[in-house]
N, C-alpha and C positions, 0 to 999 in steps of 0.2 A: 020733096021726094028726090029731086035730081041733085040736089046738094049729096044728100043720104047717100043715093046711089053713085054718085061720083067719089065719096068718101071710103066708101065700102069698094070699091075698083082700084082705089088709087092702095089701100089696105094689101087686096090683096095681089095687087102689082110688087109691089113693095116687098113683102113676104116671100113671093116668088123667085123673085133677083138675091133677095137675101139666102134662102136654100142654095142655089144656086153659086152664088162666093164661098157661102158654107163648102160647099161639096170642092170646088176649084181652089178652092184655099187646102184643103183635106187632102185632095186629091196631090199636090204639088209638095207636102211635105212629107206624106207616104215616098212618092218617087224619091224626091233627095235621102229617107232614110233608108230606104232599098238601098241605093247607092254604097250610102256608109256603112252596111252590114253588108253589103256581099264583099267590098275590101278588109272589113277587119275577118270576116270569117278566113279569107285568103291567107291575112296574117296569121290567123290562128293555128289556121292547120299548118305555115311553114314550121311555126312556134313549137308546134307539138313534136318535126322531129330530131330534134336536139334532146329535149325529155327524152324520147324514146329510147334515144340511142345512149343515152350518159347516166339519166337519172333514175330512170324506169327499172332496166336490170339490178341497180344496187337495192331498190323498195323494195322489190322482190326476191333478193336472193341474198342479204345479208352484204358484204363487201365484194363479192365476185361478182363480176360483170357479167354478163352473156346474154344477147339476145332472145327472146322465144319466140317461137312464133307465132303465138296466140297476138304478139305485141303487136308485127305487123300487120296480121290480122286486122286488128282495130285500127291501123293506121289506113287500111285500104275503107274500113266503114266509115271513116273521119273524111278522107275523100270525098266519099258522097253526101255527107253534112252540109258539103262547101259546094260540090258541084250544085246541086238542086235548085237551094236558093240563088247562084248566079245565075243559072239558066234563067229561073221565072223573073228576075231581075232584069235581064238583058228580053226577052220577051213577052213579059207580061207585068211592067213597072207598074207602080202604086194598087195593084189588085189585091183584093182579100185573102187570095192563097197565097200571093208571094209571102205574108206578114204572116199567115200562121206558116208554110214553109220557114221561113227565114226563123220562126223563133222554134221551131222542131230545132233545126240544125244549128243554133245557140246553144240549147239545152244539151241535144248531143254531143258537141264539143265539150260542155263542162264535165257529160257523163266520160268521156274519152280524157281527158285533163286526172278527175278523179281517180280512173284507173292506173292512169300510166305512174302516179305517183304512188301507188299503193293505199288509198284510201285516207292521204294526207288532211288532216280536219283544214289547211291552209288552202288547198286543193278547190274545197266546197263555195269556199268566197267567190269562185269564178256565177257560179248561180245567180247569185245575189246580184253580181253588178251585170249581167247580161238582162236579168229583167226591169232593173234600174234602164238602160240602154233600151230596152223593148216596148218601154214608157214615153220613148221618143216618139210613136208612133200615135201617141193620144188616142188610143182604142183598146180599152179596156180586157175583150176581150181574146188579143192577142196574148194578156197576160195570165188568163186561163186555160188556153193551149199548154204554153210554156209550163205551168204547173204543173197538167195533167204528167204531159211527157214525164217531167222530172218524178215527181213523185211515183209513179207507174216503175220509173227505173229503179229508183230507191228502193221499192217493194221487192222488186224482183231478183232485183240482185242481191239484197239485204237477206231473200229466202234460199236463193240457191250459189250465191257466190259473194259470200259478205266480204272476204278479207280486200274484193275489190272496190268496195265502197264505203266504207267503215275499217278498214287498214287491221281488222280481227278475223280469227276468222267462228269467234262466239260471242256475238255481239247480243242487246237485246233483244226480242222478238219484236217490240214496238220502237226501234229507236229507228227508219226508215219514216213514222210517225210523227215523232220528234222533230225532224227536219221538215218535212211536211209543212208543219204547224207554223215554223220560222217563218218559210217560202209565203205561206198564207198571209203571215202579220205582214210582211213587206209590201204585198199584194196588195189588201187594204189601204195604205197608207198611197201605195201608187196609183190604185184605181181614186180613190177620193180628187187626188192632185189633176188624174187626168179629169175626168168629169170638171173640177171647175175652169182648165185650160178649154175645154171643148164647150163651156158657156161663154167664157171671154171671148172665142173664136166667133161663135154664132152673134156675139154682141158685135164686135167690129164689122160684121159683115153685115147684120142689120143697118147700122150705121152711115153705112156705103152702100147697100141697096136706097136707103132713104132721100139721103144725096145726090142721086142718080135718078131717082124717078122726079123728084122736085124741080132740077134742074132742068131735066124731060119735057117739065110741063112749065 
């Protein structure tokens, strides 16, 4: 019985230490990708205003230049894409809201990218690789945030202001849908990837809790 019962202690020693690296391990590349997204958001928004100012007036108005002001506009909502996620970056690293914050203000900038080019289909690609990039964070459901937003955007401005997201301004009634469905397949294919990174994580750290309690004793 004391064999049993030391077997079953040393089990759930083991088990314990291993959650534990799990989470410490988890925990530490959250923080480093905080890091990496509140600087490229930085870049992104300086990125945005050269568009604005060169490439944005011609998408919109044929070959004459001129600013609008709706343009700015969106340049000051682009602002706070970037502000947000630093803040909780600089004060609340590796937490659960800085990741869904940080992939809000991802989404937003590609929804600000989009616009500023006039609904450029080349435009859209920024999506795609930011949830590629939001993959870095091995949590899946960081990347259902991301979707929500986007696709939410696509609906809504596909009903009351298409030629900003779709570059028409009579586009079809389900092609907001269309996109949708892509964002999704990507989605799949990334959550699948993360899930088996987040069991190789949990194996190494089993691993290392094991060697650790052995060692222990």
């Amino acid at each position: 019985m004391s064999v049993n019962t030391n077997d079953a202690e040393r089990t759930a020693q083991i088990a314990a230490r291993a959650g534990r690296l799990f989470e410490d391990s988890a925990h530490r590349l959250h923080c480093r990708t905080d890091r990496t997204f509140a600087a490229l958001g930085i870049v992104q928004w300086v990125a945005s205003v050269p568009v604005a100012i060169w490439i944005s007036p011609r998408s919109w108005a044929g070959a004459e230049s001129s600013v609008h002001v709706h343009l700015w506009a969106v340049l000051f909502v682009g602002a706070l894409y970037v502000s947000l996620p630093l803040y909780l970056t600089l004060t609340r690293p590796g937490s659960a809201l800085t990741r869904h914050a940080i992939a809000i203000g991802q989404m937003g900038s590609a929804a600000l990218l989009i616009h500023l080019t006039g609904g450029r289909i080349e435009s859209h690609f920024q999506i795609f690789g930011a949830l590629a990039f939001l993959a870095f964070y091995r949590d899946w459901r960081v990347l259902l945030t991301a979707t929500l937003v986007i696709s939410v955007d696509h609906f809504w401005r596909g009903l009351w202001w298409p030629q900003s997201i779709f570059g028409t301004a009579t586009p079809s009634g389900w092609r907001w849908l269309e996109h949708a469905m892509w964002v999704l397949l990507e989605d799949a294919v990334l959550i699948l990837s993360i899930l088996h990174n987040r069991r190789d994580m949990r194996g190494v750290a089993a691993r290392q809790a094991e060697l650790e309690v052995v060692n222990e004793s």
